[in-house]
Structure formats: structure tokens, C-alpha cells
PDB file of N, CA, C and O in Angstrom, chain B, residues numbered from 101:
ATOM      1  N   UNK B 101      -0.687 -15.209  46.359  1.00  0.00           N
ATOM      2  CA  UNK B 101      -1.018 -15.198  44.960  1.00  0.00           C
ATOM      3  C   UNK B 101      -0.765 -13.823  44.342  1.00  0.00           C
ATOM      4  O   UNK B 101      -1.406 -13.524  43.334  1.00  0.00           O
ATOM      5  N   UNK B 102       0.260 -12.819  44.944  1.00  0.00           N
ATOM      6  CA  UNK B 102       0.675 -11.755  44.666  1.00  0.00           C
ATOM      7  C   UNK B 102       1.358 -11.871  43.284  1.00  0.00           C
ATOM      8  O   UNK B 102       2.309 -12.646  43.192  1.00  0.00           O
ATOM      9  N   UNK B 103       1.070 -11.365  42.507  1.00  0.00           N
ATOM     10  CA  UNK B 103       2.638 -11.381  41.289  1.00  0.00           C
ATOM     11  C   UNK B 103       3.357 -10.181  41.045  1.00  0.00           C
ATOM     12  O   UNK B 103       2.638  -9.182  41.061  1.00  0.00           O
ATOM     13  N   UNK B 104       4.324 -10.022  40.869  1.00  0.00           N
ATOM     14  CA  UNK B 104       4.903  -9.309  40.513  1.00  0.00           C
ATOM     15  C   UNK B 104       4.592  -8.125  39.289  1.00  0.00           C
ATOM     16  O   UNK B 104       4.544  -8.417  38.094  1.00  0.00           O
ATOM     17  N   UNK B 105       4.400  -6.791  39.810  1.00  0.00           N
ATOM     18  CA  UNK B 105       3.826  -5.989  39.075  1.00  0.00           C
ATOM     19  C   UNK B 105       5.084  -5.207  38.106  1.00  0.00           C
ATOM     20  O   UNK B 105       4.946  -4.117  37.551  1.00  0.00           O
ATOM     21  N   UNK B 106       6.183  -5.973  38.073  1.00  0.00           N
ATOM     22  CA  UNK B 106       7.104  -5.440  36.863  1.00  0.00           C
ATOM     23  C   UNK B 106       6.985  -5.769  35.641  1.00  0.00           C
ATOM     24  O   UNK B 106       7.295  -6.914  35.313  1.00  0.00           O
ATOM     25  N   UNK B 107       6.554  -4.929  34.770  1.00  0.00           N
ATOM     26  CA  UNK B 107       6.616  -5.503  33.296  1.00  0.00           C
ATOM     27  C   UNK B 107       7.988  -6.496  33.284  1.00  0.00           C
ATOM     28  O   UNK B 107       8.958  -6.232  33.994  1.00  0.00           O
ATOM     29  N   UNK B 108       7.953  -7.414  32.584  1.00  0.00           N
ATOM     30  CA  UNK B 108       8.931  -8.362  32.230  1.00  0.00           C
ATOM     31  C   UNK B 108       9.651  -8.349  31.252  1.00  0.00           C
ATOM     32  O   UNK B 108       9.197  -7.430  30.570  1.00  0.00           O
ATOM     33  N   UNK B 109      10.632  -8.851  30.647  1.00  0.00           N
ATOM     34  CA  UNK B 109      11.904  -8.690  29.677  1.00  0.00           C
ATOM     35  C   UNK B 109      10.948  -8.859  28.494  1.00  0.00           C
ATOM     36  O   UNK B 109      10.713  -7.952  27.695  1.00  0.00           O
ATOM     37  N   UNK B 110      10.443 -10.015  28.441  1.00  0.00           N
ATOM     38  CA  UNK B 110       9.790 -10.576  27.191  1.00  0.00           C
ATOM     39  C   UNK B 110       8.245  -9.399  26.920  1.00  0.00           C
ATOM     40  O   UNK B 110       7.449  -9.363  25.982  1.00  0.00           O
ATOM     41  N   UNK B 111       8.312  -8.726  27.945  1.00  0.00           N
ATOM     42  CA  UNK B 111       6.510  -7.664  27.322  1.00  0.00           C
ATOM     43  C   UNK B 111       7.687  -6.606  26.304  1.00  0.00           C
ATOM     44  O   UNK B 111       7.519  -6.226  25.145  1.00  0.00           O
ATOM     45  N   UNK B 112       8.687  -6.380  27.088  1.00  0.00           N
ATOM     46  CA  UNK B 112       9.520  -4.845  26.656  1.00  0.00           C
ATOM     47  C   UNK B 112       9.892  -5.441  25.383  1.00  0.00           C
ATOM     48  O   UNK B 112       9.874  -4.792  24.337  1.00  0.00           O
ATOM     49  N   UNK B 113      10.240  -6.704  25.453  1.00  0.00           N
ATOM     50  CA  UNK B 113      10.596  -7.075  23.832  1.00  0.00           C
ATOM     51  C   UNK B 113       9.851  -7.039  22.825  1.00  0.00           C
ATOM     52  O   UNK B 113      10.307  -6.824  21.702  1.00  0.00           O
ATOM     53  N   UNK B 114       8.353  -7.280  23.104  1.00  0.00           N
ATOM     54  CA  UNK B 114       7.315  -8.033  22.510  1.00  0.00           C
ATOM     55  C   UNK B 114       6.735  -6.406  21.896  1.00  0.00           C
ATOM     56  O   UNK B 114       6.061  -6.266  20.875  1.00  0.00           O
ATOM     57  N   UNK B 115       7.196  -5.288  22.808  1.00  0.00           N
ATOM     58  CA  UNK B 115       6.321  -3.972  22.836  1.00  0.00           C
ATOM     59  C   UNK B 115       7.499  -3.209  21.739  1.00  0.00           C
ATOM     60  O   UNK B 115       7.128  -2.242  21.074  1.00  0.00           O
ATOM     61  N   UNK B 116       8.575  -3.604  21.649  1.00  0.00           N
ATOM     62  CA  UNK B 116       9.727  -3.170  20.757  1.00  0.00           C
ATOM     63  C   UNK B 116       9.861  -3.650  19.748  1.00  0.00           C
ATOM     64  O   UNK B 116      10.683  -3.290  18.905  1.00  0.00           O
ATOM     65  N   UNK B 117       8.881  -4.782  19.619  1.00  0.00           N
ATOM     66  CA  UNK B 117       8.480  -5.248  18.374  1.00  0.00           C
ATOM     67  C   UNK B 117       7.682  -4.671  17.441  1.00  0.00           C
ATOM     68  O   UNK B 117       7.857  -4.537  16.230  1.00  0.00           O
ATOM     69  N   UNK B 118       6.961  -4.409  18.008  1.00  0.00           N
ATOM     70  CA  UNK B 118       5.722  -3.894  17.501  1.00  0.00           C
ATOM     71  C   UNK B 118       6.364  -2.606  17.161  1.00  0.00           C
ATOM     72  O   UNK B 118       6.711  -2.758  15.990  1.00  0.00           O
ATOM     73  N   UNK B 119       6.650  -1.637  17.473  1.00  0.00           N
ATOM     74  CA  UNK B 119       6.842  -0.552  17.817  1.00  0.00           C
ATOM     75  C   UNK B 119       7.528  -0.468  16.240  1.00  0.00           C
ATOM     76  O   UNK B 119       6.948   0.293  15.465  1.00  0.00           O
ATOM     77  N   UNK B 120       8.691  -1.184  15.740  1.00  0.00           N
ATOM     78  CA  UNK B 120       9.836  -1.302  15.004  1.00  0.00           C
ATOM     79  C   UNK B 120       8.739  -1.312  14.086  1.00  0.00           C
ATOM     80  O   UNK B 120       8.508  -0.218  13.570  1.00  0.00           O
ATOM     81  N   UNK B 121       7.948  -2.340  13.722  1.00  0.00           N
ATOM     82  CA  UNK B 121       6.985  -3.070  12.702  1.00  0.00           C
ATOM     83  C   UNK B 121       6.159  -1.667  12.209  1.00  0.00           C
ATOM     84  O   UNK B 121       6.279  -1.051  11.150  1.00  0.00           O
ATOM     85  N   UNK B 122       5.363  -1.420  13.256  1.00  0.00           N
ATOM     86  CA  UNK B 122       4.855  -0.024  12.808  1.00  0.00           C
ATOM     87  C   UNK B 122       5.354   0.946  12.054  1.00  0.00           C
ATOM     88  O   UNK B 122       4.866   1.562  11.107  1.00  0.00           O
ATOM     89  N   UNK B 123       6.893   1.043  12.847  1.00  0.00           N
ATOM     90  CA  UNK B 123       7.782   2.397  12.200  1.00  0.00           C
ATOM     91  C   UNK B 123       8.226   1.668  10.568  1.00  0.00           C
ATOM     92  O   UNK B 123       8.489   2.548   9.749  1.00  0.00           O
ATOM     93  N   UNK B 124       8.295   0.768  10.224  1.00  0.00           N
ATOM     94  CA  UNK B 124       8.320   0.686   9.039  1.00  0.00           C
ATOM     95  C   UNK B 124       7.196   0.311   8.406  1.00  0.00           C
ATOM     96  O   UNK B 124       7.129   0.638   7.221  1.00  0.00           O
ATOM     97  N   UNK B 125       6.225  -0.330   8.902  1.00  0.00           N
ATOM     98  CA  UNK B 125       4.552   0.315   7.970  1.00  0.00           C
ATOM     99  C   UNK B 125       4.282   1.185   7.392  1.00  0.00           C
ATOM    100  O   UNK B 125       3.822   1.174   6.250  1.00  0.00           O
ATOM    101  N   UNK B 126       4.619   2.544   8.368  1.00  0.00           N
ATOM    102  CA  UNK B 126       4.749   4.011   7.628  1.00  0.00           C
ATOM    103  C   UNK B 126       5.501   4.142   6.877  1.00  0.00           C
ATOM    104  O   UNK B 126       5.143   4.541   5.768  1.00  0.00           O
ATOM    105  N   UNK B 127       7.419   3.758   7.241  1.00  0.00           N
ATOM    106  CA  UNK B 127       7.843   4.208   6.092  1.00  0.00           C
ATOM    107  C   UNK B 127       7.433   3.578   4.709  1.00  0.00           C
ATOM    108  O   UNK B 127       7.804   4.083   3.649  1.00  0.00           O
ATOM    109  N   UNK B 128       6.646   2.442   4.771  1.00  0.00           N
ATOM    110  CA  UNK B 128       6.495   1.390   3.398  1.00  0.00           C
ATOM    111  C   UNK B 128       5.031   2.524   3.007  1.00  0.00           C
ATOM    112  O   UNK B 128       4.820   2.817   1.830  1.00  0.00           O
ATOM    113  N   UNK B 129       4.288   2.971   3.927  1.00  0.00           N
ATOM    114  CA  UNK B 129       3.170   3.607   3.386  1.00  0.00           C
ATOM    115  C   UNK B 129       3.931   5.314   2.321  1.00  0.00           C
ATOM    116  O   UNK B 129       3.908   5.766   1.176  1.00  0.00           O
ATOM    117  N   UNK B 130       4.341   5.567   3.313  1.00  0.00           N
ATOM    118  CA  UNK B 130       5.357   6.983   2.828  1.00  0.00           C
ATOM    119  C   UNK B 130       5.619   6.780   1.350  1.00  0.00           C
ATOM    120  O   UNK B 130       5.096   7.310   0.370  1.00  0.00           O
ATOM    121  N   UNK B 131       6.534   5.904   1.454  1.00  0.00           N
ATOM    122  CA  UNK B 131       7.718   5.323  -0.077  1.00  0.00           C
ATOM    123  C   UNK B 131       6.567   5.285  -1.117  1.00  0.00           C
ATOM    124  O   UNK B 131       6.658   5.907  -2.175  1.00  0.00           O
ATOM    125  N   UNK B 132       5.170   4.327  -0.698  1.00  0.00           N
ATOM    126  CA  UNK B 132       4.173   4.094  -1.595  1.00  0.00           C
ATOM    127  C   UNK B 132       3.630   5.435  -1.727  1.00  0.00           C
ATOM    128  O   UNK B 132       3.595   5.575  -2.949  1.00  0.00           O
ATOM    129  N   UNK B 133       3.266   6.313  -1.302  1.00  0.00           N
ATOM    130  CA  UNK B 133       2.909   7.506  -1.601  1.00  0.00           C
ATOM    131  C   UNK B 133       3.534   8.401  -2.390  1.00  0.00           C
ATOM    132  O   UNK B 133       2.996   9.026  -3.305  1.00  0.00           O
ATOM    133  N   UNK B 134       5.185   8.509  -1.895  1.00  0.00           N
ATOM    134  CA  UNK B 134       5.957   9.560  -3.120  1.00  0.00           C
ATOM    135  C   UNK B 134       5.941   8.790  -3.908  1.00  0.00           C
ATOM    136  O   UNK B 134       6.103   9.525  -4.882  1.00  0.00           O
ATOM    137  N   UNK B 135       5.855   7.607  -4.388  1.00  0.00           N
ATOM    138  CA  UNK B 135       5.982   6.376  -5.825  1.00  0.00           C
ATOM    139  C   UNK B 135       4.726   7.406  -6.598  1.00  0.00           C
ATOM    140  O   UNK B 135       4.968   8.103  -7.584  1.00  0.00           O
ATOM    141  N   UNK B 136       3.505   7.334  -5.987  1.00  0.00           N
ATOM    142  CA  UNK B 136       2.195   7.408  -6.484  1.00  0.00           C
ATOM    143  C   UNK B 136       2.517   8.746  -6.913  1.00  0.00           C
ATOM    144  O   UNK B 136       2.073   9.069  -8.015  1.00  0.00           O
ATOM    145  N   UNK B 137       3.143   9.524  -6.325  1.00  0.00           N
ATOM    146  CA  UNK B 137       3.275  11.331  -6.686  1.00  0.00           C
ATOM    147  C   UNK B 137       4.048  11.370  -7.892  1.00  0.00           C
ATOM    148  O   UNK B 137       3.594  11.839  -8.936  1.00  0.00           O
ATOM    149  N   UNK B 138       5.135  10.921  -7.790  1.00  0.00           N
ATOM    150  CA  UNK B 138       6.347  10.769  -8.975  1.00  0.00           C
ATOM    151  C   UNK B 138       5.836  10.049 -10.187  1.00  0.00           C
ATOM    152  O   UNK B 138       6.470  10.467 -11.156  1.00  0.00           O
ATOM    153  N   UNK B 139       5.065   9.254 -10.498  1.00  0.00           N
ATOM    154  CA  UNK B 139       4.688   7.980 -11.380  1.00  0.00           C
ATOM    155  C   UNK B 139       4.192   9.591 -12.387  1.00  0.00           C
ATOM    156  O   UNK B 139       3.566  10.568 -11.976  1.00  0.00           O
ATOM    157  N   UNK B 140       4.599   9.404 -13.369  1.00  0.00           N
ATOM    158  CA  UNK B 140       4.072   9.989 -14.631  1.00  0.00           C
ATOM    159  C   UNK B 140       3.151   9.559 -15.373  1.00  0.00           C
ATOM    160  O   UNK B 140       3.076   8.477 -15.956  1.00  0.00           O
ATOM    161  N   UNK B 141       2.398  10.473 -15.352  1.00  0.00           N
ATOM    162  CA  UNK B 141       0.703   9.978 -16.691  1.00  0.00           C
ATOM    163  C   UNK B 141       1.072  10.375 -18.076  1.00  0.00           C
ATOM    164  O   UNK B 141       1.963  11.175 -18.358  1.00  0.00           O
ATOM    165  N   UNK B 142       0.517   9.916 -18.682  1.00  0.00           N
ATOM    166  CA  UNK B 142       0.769   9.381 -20.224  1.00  0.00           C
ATOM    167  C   UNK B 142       0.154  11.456 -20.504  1.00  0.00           C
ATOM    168  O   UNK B 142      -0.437  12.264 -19.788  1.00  0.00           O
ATOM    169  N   UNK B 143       0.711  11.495 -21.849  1.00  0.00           N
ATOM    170  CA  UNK B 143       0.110  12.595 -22.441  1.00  0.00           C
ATOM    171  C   UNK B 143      -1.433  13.449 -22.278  1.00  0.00           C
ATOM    172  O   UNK B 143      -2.613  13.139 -22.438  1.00  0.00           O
ATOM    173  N   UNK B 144      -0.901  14.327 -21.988  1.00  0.00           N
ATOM    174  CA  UNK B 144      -2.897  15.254 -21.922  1.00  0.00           C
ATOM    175  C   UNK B 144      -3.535  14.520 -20.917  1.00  0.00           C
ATOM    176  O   UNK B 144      -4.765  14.485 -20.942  1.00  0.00           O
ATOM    177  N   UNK B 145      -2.590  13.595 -19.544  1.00  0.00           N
ATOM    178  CA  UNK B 145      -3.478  13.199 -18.331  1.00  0.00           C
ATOM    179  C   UNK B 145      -4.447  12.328 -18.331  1.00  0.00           C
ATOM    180  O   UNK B 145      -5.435  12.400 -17.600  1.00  0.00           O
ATOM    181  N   UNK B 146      -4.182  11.289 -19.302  1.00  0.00           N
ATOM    182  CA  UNK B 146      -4.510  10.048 -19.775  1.00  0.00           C
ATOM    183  C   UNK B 146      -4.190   8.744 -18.660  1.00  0.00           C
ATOM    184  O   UNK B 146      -3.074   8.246 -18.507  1.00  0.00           O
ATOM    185  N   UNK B 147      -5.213   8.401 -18.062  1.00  0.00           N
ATOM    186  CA  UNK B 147      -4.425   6.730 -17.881  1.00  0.00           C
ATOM    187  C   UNK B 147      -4.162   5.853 -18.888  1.00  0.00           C
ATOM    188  O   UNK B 147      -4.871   5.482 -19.823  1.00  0.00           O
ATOM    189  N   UNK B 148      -2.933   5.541 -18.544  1.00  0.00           N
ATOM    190  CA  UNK B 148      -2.646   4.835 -19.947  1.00  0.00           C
ATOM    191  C   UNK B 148      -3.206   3.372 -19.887  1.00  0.00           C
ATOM    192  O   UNK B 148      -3.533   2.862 -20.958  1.00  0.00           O
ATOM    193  N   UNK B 149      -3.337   2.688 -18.788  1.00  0.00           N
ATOM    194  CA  UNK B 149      -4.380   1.606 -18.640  1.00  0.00           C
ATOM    195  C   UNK B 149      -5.683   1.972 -19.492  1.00  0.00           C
ATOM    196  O   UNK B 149      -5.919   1.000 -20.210  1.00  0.00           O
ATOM    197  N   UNK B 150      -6.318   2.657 -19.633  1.00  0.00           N
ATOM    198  CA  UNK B 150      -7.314   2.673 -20.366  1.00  0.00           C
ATOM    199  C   UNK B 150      -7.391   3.577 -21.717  1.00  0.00           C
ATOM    200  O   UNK B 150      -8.400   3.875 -22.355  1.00  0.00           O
ATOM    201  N   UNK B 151      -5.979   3.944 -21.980  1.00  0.00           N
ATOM    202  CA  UNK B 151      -6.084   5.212 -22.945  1.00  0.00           C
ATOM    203  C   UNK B 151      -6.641   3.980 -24.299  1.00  0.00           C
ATOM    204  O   UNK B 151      -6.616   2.754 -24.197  1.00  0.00           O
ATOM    205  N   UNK B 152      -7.070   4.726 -25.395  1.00  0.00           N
ATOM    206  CA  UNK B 152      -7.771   4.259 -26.264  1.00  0.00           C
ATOM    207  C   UNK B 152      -9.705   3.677 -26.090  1.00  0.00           C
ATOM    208  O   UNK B 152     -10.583   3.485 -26.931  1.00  0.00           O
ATOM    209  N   UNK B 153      -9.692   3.638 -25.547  1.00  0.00           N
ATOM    210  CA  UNK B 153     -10.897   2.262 -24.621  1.00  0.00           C
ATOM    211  C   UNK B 153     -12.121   3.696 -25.295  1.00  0.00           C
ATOM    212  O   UNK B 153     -11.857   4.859 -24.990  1.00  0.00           O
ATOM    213  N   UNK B 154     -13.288   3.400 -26.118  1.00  0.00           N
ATOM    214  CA  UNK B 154     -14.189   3.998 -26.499  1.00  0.00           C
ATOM    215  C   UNK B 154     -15.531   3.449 -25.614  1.00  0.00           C
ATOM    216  O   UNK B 154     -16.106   2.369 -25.745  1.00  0.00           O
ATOM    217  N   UNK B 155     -15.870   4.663 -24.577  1.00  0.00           N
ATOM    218  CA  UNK B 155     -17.126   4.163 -24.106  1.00  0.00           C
ATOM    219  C   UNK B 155     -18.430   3.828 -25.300  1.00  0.00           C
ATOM    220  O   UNK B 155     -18.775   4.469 -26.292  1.00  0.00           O
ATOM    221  N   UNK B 156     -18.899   2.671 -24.767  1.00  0.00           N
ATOM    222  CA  UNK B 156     -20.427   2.406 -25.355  1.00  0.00           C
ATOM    223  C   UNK B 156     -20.223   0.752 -26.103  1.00  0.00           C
ATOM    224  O   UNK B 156     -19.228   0.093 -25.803  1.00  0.00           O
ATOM    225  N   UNK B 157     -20.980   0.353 -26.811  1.00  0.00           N
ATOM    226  CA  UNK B 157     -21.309  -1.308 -27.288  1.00  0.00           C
ATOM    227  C   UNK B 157     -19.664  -1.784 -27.892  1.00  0.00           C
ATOM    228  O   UNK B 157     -19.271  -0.956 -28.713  1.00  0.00           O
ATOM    229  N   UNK B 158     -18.793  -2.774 -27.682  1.00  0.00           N
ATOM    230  CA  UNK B 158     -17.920  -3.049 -28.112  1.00  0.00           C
ATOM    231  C   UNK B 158     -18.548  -4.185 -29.626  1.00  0.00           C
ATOM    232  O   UNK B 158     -19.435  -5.030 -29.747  1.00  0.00           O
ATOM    233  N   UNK B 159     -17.697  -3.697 -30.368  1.00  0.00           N
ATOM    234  CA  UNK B 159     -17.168  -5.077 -31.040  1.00  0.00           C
ATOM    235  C   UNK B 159     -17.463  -6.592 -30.976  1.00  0.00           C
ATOM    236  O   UNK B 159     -17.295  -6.939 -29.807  1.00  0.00           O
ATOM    237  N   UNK B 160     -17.748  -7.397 -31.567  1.00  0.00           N
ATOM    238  CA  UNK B 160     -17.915  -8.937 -31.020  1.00  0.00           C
ATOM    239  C   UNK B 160     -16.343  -9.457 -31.065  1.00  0.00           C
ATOM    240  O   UNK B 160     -15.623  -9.027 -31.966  1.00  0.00           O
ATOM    241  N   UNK B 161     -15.828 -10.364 -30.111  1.00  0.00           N
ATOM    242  CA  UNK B 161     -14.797 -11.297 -30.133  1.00  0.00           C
ATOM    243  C   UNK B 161     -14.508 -11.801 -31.200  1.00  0.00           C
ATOM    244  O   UNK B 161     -13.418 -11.540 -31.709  1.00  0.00           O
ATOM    245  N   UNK B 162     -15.301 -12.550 -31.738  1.00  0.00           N
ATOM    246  CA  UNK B 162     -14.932 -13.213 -33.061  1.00  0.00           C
ATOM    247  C   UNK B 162     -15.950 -13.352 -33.926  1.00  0.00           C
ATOM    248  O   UNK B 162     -17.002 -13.897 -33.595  1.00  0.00           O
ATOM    249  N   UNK B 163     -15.722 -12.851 -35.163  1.00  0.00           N
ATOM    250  CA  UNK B 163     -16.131 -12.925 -36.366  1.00  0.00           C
ATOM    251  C   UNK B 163     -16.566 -14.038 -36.578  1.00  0.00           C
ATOM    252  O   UNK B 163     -15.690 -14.903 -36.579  1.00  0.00           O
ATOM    253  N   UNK B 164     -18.156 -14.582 -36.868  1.00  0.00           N
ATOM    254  CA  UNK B 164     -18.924 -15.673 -37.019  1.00  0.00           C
ATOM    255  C   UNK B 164     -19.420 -15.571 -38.634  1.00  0.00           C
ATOM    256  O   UNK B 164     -20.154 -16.437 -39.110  1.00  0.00           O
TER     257      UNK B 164
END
């Protein structure tokens, strides 16, 4: 009931898989990072998602 203690074709494949997958995780993490560095903010360092937006009680929806 000895087995054979050689890693097998299919582990080295399975481990070169992974390996590949990873190395482009990072580069997809990388790319997303200089994106995030490069992306320009709106004037005077504004998100522009919220530029305008006045904290405190809004407005009602619709005029009753």
C-alpha cells in the first residue's frame, strides 16, 4: 500500500495554475491602484460624487 512519493503531472499543473492566477491578481490589483492615483478630482479637491450636496434637513420630494 506504498504510493508513490512523486508529485504527479496533474499537482505541477494544478500548482502552475494557481501560481499564473495569482500573478495576475496582482497585476489587476497594481493597474487598479495606478487607475486610483491617476483619476483626477474635480476642482479645490472636491468629490465630484458629492460636490454640491449641503449637509443638514433636505428639501421635501414633492411639493404637496
Amino acid at each position: 500500500m506504498n504510493r508513490n512519493g512523486k508529485p504527479t503531472i496533474n499537482k505541477r499543473n494544478r500548482e502552475q495554475a494557481r501560481r499564473e492566477k495569482n500573478q495576475a491578481k496582482a497585476e489587476r490589483r497594481d493597474r487598479r491602484a495606478d487607475e486610483r492615483r491617476e483619476r483626477e478630482r474635480a476642482p479645490g479637491g472636491e468629490d465630484p460624487d458629492i460636490a454640491g450636496i449641503v449637509p443638514g434637513p433636505q428639501p421635501p420630494l414633492w411639493n404637496d
